[in-house]
TIBADREN-222157 format. One record per residue: residue number from 1; residue in three letters; z, y, x of N, C-alpha, C, CB in turn. Coordinates in Angstrom, 3 decimals, padded with zeros to 6 digits. Each point is the difference from the previous one (the first is absolute). Glycine has a CB too. Layout:
REM residues N
<rec n="NUM" res="ALA" n_w="Z" n_v="Y" n_u="X" ca_w="Z" ca_v="Y" ca_u="X" c_w="Z" c_v="Y" c_u="X" cb_w="Z" cb_v="Y" cb_u="X"/>
...
This chain:
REM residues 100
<rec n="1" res="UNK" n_w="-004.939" n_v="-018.190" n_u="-022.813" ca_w="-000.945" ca_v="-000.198" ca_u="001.086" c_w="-001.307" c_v="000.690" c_u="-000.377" cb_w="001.084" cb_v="-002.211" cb_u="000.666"/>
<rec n="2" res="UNK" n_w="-001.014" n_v="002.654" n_u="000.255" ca_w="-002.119" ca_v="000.756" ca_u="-000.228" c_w="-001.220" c_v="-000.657" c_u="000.643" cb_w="000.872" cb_v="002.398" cb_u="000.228"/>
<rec n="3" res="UNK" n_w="-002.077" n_v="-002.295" n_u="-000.708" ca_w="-000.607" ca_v="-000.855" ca_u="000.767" c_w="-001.049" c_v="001.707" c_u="000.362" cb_w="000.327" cb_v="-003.455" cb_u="-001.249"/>
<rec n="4" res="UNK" n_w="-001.335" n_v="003.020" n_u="002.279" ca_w="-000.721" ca_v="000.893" ca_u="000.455" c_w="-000.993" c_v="-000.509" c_u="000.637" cb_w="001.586" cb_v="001.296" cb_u="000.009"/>
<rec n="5" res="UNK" n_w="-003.192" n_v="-000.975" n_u="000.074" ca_w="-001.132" ca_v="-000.574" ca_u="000.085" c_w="-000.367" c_v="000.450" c_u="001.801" cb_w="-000.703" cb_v="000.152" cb_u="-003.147"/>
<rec n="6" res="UNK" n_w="000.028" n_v="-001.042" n_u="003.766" ca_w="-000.391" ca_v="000.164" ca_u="001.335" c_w="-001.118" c_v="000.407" c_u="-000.167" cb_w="001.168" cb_v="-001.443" cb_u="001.029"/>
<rec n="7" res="UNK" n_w="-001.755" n_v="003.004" n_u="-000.356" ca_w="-001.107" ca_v="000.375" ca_u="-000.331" c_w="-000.561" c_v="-000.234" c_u="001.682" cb_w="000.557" cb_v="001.767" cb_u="-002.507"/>
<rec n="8" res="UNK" n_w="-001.744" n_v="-001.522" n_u="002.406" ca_w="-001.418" ca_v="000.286" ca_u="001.379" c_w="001.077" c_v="000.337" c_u="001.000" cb_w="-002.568" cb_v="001.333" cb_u="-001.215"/>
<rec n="9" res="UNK" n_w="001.877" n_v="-002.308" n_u="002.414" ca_w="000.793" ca_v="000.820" ca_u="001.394" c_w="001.160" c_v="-000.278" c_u="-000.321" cb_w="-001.265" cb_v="001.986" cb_u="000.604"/>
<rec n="10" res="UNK" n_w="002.370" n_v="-002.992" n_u="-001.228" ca_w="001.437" ca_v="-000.726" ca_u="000.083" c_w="000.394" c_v="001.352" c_u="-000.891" cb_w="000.521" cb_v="-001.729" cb_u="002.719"/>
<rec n="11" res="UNK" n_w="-000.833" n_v="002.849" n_u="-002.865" ca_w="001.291" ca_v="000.840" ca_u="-000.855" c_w="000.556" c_v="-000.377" c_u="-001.388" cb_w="-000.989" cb_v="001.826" cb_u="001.097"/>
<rec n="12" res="UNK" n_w="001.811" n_v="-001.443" n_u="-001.224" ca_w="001.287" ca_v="-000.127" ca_u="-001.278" c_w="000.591" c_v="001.471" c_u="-000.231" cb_w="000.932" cb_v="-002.606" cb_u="000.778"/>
<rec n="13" res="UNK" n_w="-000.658" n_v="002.706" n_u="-002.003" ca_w="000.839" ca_v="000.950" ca_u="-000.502" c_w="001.267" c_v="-000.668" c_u="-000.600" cb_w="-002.004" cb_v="001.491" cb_u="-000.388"/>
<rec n="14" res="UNK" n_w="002.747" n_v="-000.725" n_u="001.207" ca_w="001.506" ca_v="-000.480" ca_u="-000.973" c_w="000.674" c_v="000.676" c_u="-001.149" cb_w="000.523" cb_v="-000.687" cb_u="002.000"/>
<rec n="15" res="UNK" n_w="-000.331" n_v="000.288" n_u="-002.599" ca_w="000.459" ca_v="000.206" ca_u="-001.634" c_w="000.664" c_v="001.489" c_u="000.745" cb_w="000.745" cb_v="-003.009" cb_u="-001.756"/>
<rec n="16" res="UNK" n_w="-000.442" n_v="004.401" n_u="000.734" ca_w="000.650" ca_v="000.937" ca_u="000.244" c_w="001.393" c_v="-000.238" c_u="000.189" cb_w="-001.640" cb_v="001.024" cb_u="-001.004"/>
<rec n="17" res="UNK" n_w="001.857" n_v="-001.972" n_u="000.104" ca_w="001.712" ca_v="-000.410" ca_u="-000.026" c_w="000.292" c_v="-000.128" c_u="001.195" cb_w="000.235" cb_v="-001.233" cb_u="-001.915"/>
<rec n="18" res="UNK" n_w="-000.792" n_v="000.397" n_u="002.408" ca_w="000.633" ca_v="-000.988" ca_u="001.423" c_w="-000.527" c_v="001.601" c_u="001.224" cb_w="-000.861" cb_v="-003.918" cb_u="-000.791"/>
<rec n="19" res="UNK" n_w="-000.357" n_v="004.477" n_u="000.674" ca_w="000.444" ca_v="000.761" ca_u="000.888" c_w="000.707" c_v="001.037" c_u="-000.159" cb_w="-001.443" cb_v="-000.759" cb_u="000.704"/>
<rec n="20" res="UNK" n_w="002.499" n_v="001.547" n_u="-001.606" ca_w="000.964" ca_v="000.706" ca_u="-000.442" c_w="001.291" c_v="-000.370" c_u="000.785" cb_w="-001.213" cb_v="000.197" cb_u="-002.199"/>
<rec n="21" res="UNK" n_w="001.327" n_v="-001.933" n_u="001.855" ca_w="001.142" ca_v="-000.426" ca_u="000.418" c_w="000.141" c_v="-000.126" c_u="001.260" cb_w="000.149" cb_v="-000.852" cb_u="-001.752"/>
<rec n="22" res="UNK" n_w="-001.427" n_v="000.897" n_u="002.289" ca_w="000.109" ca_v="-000.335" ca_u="001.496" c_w="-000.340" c_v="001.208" c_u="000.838" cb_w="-000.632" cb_v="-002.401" cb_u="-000.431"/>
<rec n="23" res="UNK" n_w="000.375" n_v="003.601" n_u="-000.745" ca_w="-000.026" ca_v="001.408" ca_u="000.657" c_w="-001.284" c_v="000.129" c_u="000.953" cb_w="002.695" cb_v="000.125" cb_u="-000.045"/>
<rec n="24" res="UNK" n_w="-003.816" n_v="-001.523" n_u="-000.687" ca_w="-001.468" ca_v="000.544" ca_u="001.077" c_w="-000.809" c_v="001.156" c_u="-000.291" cb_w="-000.406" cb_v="-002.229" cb_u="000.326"/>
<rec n="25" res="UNK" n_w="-000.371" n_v="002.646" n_u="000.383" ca_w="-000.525" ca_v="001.337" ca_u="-000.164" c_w="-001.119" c_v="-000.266" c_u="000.610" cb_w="001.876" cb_v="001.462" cb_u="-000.078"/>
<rec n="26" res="UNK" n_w="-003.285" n_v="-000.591" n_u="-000.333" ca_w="-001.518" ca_v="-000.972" ca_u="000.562" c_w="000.568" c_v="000.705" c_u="001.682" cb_w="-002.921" cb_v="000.035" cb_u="-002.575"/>
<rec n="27" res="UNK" n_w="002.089" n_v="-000.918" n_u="003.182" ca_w="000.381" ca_v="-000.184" ca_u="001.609" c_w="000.909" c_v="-000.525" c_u="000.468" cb_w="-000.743" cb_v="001.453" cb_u="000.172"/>
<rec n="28" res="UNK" n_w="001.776" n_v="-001.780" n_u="-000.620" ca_w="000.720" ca_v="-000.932" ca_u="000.663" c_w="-000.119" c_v="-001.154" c_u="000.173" cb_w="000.945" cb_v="001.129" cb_u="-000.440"/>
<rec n="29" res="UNK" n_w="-000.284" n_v="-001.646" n_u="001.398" ca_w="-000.947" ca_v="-001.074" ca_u="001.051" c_w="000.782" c_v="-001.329" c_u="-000.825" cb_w="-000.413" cb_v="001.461" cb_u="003.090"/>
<rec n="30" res="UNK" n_w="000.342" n_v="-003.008" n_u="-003.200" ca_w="000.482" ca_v="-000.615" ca_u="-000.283" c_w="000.091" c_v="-001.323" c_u="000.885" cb_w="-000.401" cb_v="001.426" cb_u="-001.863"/>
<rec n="31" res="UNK" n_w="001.117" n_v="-002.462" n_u="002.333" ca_w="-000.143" ca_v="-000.975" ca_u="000.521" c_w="000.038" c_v="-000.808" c_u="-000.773" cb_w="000.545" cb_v="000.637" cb_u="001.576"/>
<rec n="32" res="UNK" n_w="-001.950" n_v="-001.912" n_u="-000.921" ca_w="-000.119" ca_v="-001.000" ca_u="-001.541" c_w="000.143" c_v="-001.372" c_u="001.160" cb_w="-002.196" cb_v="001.499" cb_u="-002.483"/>
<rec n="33" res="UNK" n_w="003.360" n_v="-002.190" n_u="002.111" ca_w="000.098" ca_v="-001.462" ca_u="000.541" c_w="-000.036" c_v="-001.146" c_u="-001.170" cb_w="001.469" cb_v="000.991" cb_u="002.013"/>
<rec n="34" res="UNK" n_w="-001.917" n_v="-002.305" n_u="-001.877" ca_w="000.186" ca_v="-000.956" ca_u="-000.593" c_w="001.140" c_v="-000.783" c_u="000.512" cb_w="-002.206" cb_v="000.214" cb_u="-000.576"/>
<rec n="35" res="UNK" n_w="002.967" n_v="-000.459" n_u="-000.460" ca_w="001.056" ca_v="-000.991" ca_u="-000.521" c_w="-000.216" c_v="-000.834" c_u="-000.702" cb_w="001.084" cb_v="001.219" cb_u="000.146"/>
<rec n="36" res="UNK" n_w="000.232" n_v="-001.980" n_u="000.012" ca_w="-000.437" ca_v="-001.466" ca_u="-000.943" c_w="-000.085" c_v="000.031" c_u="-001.168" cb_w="000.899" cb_v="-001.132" cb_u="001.183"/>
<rec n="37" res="UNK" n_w="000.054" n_v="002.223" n_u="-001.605" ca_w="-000.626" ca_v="001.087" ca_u="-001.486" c_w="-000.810" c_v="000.257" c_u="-000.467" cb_w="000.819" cb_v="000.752" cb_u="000.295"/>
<rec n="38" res="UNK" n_w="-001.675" n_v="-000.120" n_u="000.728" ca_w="-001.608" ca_v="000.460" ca_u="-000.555" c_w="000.079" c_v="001.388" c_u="001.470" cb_w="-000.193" cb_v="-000.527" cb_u="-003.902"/>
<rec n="39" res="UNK" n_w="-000.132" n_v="001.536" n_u="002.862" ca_w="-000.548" ca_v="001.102" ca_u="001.450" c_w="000.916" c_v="000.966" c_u="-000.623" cb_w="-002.939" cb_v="-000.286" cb_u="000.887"/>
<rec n="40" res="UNK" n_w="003.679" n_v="001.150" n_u="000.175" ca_w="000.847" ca_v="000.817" ca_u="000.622" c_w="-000.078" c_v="001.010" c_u="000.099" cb_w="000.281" cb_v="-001.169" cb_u="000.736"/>
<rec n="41" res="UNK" n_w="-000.186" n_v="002.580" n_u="-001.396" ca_w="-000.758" ca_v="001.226" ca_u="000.210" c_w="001.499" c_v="000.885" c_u="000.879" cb_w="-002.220" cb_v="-000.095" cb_u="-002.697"/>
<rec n="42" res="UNK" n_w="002.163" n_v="000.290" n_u="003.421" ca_w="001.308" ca_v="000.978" ca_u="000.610" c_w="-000.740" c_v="001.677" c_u="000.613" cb_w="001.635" cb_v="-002.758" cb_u="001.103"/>
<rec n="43" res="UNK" n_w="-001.225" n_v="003.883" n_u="-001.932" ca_w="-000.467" ca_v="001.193" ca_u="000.151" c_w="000.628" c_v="000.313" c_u="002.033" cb_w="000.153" cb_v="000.805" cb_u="-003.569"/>
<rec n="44" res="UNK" n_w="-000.931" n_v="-000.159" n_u="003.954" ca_w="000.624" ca_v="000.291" ca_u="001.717" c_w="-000.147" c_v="001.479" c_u="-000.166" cb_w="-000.928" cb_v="-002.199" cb_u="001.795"/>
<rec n="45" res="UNK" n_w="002.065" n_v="002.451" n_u="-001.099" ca_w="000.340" ca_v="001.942" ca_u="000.339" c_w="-000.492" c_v="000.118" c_u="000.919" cb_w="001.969" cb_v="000.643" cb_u="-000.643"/>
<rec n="46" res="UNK" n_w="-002.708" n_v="-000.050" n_u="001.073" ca_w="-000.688" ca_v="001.240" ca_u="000.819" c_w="000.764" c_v="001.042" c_u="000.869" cb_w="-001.439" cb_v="-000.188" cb_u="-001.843"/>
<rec n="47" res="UNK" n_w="001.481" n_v="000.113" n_u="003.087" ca_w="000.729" ca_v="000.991" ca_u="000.706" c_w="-000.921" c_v="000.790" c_u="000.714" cb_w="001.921" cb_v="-001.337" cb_u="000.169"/>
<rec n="48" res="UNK" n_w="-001.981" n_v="002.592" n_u="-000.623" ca_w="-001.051" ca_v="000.941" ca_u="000.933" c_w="000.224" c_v="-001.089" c_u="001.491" cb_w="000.467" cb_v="003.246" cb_u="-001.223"/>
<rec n="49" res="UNK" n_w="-001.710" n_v="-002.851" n_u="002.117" ca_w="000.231" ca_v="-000.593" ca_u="001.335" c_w="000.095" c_v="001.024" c_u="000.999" cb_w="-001.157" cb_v="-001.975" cb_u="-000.610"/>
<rec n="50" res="UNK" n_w="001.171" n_v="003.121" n_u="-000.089" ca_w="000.783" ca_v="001.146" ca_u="000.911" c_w="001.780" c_v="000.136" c_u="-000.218" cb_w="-002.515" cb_v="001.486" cb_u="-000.275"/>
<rec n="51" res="UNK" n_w="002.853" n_v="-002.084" n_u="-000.272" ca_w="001.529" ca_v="-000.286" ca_u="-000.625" c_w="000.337" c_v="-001.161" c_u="000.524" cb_w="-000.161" cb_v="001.035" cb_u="-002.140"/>
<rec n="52" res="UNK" n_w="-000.530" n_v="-002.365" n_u="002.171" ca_w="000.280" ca_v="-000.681" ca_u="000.461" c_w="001.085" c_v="-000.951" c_u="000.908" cb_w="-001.619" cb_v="001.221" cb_u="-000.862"/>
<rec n="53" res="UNK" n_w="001.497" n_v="-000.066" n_u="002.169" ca_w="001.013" ca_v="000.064" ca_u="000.216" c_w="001.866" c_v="000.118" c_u="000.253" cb_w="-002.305" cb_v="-000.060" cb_u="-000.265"/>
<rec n="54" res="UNK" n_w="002.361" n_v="000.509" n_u="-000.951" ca_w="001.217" ca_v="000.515" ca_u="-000.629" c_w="000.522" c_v="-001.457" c_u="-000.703" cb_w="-000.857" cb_v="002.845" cb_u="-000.463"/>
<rec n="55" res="UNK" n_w="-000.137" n_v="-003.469" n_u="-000.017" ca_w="001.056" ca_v="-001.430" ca_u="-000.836" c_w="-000.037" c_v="-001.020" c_u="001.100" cb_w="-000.757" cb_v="000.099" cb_u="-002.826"/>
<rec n="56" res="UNK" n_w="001.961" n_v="-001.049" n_u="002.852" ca_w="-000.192" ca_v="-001.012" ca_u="000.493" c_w="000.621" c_v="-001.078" c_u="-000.969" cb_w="-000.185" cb_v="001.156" cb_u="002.260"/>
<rec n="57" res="UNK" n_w="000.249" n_v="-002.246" n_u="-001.851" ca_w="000.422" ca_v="-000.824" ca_u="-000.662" c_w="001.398" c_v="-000.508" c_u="-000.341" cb_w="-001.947" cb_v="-000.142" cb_u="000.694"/>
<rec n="58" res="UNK" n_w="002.733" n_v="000.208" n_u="-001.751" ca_w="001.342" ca_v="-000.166" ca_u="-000.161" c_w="000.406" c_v="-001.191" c_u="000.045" cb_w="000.021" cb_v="001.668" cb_u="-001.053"/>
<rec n="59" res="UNK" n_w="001.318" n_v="-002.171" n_u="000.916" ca_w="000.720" ca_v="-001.291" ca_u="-000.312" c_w="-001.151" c_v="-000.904" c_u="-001.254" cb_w="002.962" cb_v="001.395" cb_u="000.507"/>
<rec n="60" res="UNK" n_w="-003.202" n_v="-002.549" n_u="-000.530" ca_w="-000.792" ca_v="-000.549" ca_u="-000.706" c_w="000.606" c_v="-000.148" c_u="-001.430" cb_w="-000.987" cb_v="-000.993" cb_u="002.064"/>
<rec n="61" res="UNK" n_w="000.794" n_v="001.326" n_u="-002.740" ca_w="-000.238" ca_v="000.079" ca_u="-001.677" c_w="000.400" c_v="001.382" c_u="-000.234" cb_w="000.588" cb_v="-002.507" cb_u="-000.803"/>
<rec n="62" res="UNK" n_w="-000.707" n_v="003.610" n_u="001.548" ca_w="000.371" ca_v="001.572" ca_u="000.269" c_w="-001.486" c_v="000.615" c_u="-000.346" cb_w="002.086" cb_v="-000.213" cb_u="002.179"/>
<rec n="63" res="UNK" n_w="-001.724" n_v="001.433" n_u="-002.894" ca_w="-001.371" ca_v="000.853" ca_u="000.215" c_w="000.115" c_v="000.363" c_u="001.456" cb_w="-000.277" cb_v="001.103" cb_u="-002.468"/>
<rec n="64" res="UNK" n_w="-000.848" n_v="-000.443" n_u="002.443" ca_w="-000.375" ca_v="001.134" ca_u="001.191" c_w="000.443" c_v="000.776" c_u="000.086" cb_w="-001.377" cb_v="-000.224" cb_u="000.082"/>
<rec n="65" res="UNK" n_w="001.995" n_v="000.534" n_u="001.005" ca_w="000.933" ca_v="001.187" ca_u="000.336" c_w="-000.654" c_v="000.831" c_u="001.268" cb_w="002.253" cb_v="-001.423" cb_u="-000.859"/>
<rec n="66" res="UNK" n_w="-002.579" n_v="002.917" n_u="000.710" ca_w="-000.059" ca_v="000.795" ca_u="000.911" c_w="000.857" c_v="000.498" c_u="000.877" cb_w="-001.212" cb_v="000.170" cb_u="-001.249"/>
<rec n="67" res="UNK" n_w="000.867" n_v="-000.419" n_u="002.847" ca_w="001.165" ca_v="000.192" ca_u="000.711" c_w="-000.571" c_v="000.108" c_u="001.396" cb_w="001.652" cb_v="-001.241" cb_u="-001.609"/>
<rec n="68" res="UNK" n_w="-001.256" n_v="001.962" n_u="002.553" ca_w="-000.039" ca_v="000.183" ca_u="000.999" c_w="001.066" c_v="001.274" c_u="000.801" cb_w="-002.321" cb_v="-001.221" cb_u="-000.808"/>
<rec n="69" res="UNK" n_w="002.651" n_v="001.135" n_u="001.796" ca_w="000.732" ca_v="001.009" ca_u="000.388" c_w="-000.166" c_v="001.315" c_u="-000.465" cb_w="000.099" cb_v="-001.291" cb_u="001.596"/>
<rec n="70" res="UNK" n_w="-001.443" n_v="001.645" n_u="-000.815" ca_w="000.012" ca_v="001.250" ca_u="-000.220" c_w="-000.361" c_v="000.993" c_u="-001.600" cb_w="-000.475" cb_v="-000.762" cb_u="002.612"/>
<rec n="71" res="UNK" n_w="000.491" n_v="-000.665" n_u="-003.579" ca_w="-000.029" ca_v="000.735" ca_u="-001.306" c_w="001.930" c_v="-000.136" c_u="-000.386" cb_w="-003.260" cb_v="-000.848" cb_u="-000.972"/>
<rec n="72" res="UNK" n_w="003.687" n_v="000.069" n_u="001.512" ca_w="001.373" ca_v="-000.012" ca_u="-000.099" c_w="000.885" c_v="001.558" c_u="000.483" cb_w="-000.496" cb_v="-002.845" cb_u="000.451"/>
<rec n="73" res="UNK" n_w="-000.192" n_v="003.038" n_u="000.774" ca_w="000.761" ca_v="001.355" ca_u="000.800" c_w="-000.885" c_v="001.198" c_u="-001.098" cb_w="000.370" cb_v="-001.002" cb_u="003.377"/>
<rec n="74" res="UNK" n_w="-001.004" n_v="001.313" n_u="-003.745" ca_w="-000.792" ca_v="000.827" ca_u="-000.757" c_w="001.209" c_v="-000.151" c_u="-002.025" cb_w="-003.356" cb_v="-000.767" cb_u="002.176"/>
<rec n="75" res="UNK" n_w="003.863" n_v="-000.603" n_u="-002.066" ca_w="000.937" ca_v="000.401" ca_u="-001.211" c_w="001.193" c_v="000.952" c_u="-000.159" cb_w="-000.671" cb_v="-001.995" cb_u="-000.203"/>
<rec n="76" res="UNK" n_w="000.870" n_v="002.332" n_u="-001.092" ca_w="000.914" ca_v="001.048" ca_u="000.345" c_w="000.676" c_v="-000.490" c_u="-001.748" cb_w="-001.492" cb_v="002.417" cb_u="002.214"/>
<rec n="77" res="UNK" n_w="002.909" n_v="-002.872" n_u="-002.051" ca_w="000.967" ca_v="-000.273" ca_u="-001.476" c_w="000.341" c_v="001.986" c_u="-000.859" cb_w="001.867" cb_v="-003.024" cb_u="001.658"/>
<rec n="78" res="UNK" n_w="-002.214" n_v="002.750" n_u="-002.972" ca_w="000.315" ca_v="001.748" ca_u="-000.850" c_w="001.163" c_v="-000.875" c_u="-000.823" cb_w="-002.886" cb_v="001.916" cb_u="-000.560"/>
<rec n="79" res="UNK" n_w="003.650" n_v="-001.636" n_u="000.325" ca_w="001.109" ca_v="-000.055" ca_u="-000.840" c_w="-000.460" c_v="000.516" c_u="-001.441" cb_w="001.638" cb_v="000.329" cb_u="002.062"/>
<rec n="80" res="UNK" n_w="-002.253" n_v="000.993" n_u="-002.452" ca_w="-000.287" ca_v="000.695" ca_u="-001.030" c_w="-001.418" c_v="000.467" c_u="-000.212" cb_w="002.216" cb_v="000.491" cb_u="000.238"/>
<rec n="81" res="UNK" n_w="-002.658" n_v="-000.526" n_u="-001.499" ca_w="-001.420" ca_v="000.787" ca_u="-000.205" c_w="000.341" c_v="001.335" c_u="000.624" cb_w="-000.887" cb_v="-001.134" cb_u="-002.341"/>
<rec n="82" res="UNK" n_w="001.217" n_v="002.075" n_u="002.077" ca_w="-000.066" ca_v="001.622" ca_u="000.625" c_w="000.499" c_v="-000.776" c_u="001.728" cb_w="001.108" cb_v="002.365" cb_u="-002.750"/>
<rec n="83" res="UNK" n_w="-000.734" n_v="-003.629" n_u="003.171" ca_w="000.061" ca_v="000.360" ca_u="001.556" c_w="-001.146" c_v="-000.573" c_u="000.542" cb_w="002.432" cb_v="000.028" cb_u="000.268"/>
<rec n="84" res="UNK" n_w="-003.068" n_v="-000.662" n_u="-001.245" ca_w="-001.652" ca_v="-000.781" ca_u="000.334" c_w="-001.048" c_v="001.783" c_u="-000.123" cb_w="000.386" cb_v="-003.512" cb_u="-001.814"/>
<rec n="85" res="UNK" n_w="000.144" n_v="004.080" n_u="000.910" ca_w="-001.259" ca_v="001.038" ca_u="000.090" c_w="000.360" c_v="001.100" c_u="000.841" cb_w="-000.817" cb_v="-000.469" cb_u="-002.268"/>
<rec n="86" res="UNK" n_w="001.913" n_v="000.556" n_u="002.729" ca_w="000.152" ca_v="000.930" ca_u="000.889" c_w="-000.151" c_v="-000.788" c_u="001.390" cb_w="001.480" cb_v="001.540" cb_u="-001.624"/>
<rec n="87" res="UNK" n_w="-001.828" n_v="-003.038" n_u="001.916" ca_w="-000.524" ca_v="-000.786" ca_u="001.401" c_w="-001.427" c_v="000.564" c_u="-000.129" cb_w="001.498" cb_v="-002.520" cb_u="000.169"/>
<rec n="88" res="UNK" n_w="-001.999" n_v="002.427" n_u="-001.559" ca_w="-001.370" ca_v="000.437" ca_u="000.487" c_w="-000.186" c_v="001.225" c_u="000.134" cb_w="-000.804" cb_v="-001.585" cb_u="-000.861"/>
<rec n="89" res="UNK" n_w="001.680" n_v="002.705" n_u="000.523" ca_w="-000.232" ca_v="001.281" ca_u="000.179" c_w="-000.037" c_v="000.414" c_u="001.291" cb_w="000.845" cb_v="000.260" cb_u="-001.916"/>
<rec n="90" res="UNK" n_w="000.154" n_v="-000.541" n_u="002.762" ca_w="000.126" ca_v="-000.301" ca_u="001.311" c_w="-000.921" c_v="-000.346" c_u="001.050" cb_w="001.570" cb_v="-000.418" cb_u="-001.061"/>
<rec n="91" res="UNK" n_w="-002.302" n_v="-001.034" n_u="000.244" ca_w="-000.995" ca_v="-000.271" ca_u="000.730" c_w="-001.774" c_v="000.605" c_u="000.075" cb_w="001.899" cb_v="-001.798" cb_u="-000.332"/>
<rec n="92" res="UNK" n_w="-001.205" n_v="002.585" n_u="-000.949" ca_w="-001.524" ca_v="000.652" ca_u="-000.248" c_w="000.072" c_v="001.496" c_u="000.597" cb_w="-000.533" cb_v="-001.415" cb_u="-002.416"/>
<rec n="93" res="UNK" n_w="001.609" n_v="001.656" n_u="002.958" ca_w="000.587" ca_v="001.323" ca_u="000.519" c_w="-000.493" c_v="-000.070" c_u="001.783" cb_w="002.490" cb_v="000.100" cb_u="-002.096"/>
<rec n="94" res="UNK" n_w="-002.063" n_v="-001.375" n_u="002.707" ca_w="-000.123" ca_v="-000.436" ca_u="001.386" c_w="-001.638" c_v="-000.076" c_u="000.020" cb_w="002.511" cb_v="-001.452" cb_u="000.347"/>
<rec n="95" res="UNK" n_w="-003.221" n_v="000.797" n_u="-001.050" ca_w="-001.100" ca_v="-000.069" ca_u="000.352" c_w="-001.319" c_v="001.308" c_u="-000.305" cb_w="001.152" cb_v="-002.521" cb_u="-000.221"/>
<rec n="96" res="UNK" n_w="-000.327" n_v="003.300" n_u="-000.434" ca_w="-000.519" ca_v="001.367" ca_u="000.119" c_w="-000.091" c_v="000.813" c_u="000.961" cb_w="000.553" cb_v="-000.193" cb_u="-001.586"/>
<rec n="97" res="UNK" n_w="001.075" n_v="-000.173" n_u="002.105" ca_w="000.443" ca_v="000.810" ca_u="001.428" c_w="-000.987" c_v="-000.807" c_u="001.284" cb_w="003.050" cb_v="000.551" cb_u="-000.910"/>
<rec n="98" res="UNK" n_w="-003.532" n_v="-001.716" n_u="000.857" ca_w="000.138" ca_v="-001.171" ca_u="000.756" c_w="000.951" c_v="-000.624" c_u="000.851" cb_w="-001.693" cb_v="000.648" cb_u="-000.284"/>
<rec n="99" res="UNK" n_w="002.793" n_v="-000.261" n_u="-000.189" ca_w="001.172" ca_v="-000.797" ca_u="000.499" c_w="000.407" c_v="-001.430" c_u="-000.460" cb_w="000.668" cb_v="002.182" cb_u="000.202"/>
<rec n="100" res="UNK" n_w="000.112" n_v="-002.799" n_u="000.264" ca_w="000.045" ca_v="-002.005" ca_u="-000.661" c_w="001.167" c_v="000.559" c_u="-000.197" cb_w="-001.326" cb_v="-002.445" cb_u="001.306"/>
């Protein structure tokens, strides 16, 4: 267990360990609730809010899954690396021409 001092204005630093393990990085946002435990720190992800759109909410205990039709019709299955780089050759060929 680590202990860590409450400085001016409520801030805290958390031991390096604990933020390694928890993969924090300065700016990331954290949610702090009290429990019958004590207090609750849960890190929150950030979704551009120009992206936004694109996640919705999955089956409950599911991550987030991106989905909507028209990123669905825009997929395309490659079987092989050389048939993935020749999709993009293709596509970098059409949009030269400006053809879809």
């Amino acid at each position: 267990m680590r202990r860590t001092t409450l400085r001016a204005k409520g801030q805290l630093t958390l031991p390096d360990e604990i933020r390694k393990a928890a993969h924090l990085e300065e700016g990331d946002l954290l949610e702090a609730e009290i429990t019958a435990d004590g207090i609750l720190l849960r890190p929150q992800k950030v979704v551009d809010a120009t992206r936004a759109g694109y996640w919705t909410p999955a089956a409950p205990g599911d991550d987030r899954v991106a989905g909507t039709q028209t990123d669905a019709a825009r997929m395309e299955a490659l079987a092989a690396g050389e048939e993935f780089v020749e999709a993009l050759r293709a596509r970098a060929r059409s949009r030269r021409t400006g053809s879809s």
